[in-house]
C-alpha positions in Angstrom: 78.8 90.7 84.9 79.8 90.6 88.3 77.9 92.0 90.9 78.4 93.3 94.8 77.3 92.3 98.6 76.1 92.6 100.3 73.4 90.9 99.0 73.2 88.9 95.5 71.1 86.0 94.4 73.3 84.9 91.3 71.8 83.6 88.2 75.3 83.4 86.1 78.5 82.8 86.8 81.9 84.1 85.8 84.2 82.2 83.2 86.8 84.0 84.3 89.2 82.6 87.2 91.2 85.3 89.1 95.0 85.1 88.9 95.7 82.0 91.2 99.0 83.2 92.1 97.0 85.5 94.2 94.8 82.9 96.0 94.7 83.8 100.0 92.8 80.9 100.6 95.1 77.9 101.7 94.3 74.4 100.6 91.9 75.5 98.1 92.8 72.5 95.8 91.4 70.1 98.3 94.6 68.2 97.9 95.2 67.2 101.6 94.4 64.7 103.1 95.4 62.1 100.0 92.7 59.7 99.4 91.8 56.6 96.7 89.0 57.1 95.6 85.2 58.4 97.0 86.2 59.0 100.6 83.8 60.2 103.0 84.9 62.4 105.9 85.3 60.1 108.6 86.8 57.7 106.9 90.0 60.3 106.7 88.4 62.4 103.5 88.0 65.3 106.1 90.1 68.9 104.2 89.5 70.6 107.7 91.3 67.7 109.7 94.0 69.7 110.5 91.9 72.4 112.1 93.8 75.4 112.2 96.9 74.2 110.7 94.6 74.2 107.5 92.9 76.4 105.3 89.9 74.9 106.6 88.8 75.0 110.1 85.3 73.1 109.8 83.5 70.6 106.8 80.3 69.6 108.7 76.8 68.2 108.3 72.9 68.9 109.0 70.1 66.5 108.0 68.2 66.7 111.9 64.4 65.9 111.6 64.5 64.8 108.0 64.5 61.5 106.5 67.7 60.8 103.6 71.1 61.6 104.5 73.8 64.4 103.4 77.2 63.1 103.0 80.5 64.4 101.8 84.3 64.7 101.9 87.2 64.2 99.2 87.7 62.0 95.6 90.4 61.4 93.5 87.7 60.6 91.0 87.6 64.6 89.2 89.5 67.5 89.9 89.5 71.0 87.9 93.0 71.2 88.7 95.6 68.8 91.0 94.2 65.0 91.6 91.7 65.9 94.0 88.6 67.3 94.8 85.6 68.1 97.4 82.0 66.4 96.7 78.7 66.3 98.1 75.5 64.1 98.1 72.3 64.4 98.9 70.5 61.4 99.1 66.9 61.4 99.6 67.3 64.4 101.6 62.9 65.5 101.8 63.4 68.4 104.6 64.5 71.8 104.3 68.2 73.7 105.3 69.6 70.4 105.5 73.1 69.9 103.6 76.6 71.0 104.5 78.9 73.9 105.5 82.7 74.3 104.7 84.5 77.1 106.8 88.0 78.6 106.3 90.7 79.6 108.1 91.1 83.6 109.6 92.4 84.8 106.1 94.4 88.4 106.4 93.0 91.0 104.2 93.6 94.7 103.5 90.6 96.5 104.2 88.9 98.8 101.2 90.3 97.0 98.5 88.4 95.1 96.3 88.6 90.7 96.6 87.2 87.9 94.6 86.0 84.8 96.3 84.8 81.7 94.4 85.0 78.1 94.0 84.7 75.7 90.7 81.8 73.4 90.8 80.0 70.6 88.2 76.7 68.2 88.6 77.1 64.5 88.2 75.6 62.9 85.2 75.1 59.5 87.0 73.7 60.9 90.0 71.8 64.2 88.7 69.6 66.4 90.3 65.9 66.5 90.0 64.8 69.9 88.4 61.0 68.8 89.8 62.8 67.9 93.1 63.0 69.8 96.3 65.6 72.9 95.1 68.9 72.9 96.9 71.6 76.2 96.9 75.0 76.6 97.4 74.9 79.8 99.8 78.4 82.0 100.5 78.8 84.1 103.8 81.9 86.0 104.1 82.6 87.2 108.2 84.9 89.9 108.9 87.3 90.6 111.8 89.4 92.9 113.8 92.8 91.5 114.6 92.3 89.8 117.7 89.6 87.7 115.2 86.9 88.3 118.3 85.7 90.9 117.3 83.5 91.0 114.2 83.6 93.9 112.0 80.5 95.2 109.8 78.2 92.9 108.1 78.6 90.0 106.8 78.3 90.0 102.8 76.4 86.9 101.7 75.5 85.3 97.9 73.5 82.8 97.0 72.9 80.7 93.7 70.8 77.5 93.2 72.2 74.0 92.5 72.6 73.1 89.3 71.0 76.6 88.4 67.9 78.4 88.3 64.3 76.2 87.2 63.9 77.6 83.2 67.3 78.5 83.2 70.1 77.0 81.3 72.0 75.0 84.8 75.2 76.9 86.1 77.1 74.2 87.7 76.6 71.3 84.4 77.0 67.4 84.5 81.0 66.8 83.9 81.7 70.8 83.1 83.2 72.4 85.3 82.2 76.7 86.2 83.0 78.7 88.3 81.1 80.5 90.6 82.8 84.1 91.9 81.9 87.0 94.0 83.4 90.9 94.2 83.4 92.0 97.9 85.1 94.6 99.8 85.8 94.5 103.2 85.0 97.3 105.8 87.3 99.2 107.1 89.2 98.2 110.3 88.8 95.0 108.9 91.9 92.3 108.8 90.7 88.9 108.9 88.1 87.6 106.7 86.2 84.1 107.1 84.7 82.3 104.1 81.7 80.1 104.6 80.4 77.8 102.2 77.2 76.2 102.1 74.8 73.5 100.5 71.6 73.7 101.6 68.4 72.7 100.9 65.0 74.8 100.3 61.8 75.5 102.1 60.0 74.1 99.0 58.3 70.8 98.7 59.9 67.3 97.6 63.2 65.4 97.6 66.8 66.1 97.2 68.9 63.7 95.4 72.4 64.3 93.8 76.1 64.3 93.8 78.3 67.3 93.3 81.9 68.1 92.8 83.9 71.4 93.9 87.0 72.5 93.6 89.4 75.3 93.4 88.3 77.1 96.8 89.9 81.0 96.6 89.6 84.3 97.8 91.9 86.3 94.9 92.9 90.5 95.9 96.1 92.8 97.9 97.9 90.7 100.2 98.9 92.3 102.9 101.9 93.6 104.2 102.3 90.0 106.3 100.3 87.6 104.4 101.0 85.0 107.2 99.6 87.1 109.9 97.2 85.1 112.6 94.6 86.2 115.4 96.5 88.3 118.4 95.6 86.7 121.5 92.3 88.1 123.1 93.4 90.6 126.1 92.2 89.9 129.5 91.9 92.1 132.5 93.9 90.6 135.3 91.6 89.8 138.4 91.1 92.3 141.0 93.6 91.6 143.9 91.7 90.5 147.1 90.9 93.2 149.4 
């Protein structure tokens, strides 16, 4: 069952993709940049290095007063679909919100109409996660904005679902299966931009993070509208006061 922001902790996950010939969400694949093999994101595995000639305008990473290390970027080792996909490790990671975050492109929406966003995910059976370790979560915020993309609009809807799944509860994201996790949402009205933000983070409880994990298959699934290739208009300013 799916369920709606604005606020959702997820304990399940939807087996059902959306149509992907109606995927908003540009580079969703993780296909560009090319790479051979495990290739972290500055060493040129970076899906944002385009900035906003992407779909992706940011892939960064926070492990600040913390011993371990969160790393990340792009592999040709798996992929749900195409040759590529986006991973993520946690190694010895032992403080809490530490991990990464993965922000898209100003994506034109339609306003009152119902969307899907969701991405594909899987564990790693050689490098699994603790269950007795400290908890980590992969957390979605989705922004919304006016058409100069300045201004926000409403609130921000937000899910969150723990990584692999829920302690005494059969995992969501399994070693070598690939899920997907998706989320209903509808923007607010006067709203024509949305901004998807993905993130792995760890908890507040106590103990270590260690793991890999693999996403792919980034999308945002609903109405096009009426120009689908539609950007931010340029913020207005007032012209300067002539001298007196």
């Amino acid at each position: 069952m799916r369920l709606l922001f604005p606020l959702l902790l997820l304990w399940g996950f939807s087996a059902f993709a959306a149509d992907p010939s109606n995927n908003l969400q540009r580079d969703g694949s993780f296909e560009v940049p090319s790479v051979k093999g495990r290739t972290l994101t500055d060493q040129g595995g970076n899906p944002a290095h385009l900035g906003g000639g992407s779909g992706w305008i940011a892939f960064n990473f926070r492990t600040t007063g913390t011993s371990g290390k969160v790393t990340g970027g792009l592999t040709d080792e798996v992929a749900h679909s195409g040759r590529q996909s986006l991973f993520i490790h946690f190694d010895h990671v032992d403080g809490a919100f530490q991990g990464a975050l993965l922000t898209s492109n100003f994506i034109p929406i339609v306003s009152g109409t119902q969307y899907d966003v969701g991405i594909w995910g899987r564990a790693d059976s050689k490098a699994p996660f603790d269950p007795d370790g400290r908890s980590v979560y992969l957390k979605l915020e989705v922004d919304y904005f006016a058409k100069d993309a300045n201004e926000s609009v409403g609130q921000p809807s937000f899910a969150v679902q723990p990584f692999p799944g829920s302690k005494g509860h059969v995992p969501v994201f399994k070693p070598d299966v690939w899920n997907l996790f998706t989320v209903t949402f509808t923007p607010p009205p006067g709203a024509v931009f949305a901004q998807i933000t993905w993130r792995w983070e760890t908890g507040s409880d106590p103990g270590e993070t260690n793991g890999l994990m693999f996403f792919d298959d980034a999308s945002l699934t609903g109405p096009a509208p009426a120009n689908p290739n539609m950007t931010p208009e340029p913020v207005q300013q007032d012209s300067p006061a002539p001298p007196q």
